[in-house]
C-alpha positions as CSV (number, residue, x, y, z in Angstrom):
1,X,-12.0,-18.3,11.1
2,X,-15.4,-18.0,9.3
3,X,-16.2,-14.4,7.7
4,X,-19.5,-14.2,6.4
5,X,-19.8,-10.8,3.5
6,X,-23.8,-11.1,2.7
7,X,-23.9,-8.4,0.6
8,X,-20.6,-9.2,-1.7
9,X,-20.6,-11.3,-4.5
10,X,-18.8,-14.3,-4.6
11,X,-15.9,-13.4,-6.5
12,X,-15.3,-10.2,-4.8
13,X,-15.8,-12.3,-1.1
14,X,-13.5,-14.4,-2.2
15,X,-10.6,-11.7,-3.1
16,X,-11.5,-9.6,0.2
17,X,-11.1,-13.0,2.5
18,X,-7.7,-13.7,0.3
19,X,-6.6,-9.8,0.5
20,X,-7.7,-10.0,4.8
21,X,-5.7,-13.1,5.1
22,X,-2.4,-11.3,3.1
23,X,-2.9,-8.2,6.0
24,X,-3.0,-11.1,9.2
25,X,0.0,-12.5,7.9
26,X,2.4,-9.8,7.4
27,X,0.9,-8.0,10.7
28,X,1.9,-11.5,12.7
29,X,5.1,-11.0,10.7
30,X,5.7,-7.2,12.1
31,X,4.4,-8.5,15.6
32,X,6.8,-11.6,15.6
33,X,10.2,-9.2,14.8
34,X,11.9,-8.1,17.6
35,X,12.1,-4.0,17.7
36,X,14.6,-2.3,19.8
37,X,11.9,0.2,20.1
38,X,8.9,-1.0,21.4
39,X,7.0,1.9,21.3
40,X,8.0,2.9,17.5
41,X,6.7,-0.9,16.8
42,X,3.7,-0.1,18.4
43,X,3.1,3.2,16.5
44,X,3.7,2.0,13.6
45,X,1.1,-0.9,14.0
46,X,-1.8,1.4,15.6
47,X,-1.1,3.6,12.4
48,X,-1.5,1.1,9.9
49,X,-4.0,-0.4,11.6
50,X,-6.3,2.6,11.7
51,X,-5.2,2.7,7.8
52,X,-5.8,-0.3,6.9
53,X,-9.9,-0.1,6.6
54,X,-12.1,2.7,5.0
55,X,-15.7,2.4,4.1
56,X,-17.0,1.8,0.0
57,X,-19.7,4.3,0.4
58,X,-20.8,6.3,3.7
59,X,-24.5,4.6,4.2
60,X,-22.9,1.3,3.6
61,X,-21.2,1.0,6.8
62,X,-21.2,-3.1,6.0
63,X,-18.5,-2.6,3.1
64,X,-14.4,-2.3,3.9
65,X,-12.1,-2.0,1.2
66,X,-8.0,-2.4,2.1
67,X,-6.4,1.1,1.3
């Protein structure tokens, strides 16, 4: 999967692409368990989900950092 950050530089691409790829593992990790409770699984992905991304500054809507 090819993620293009123009406006990064090449050090800090390079730590956001390592940083992204840390989060897809451990969320196929979560998704791969088996959960008695499906719905508390899913709640608890939708959650950090919406977490996991915030903006660096409001008019660059380009920029993600990992809370």
């Amino acid at each position: 999967m090819d993620i293009f950050f123009t406006n990064l530089k090449e050090e800090k691409h390079k730590l956001l692409i390592k940083n992204l790829t840390k989060e897809i593992e451990y969320l196929d990790y979560l998704i791969s368990l088996h959960s008695d409770s499906e719905i508390k699984c899913n709640k608890f992905l939708n959650d950090y989900s919406n977490s996991l991304f915030t903006p660096l500054h409001e008019e660059d809507s380009a920029g993600v950092i990992l809370n």
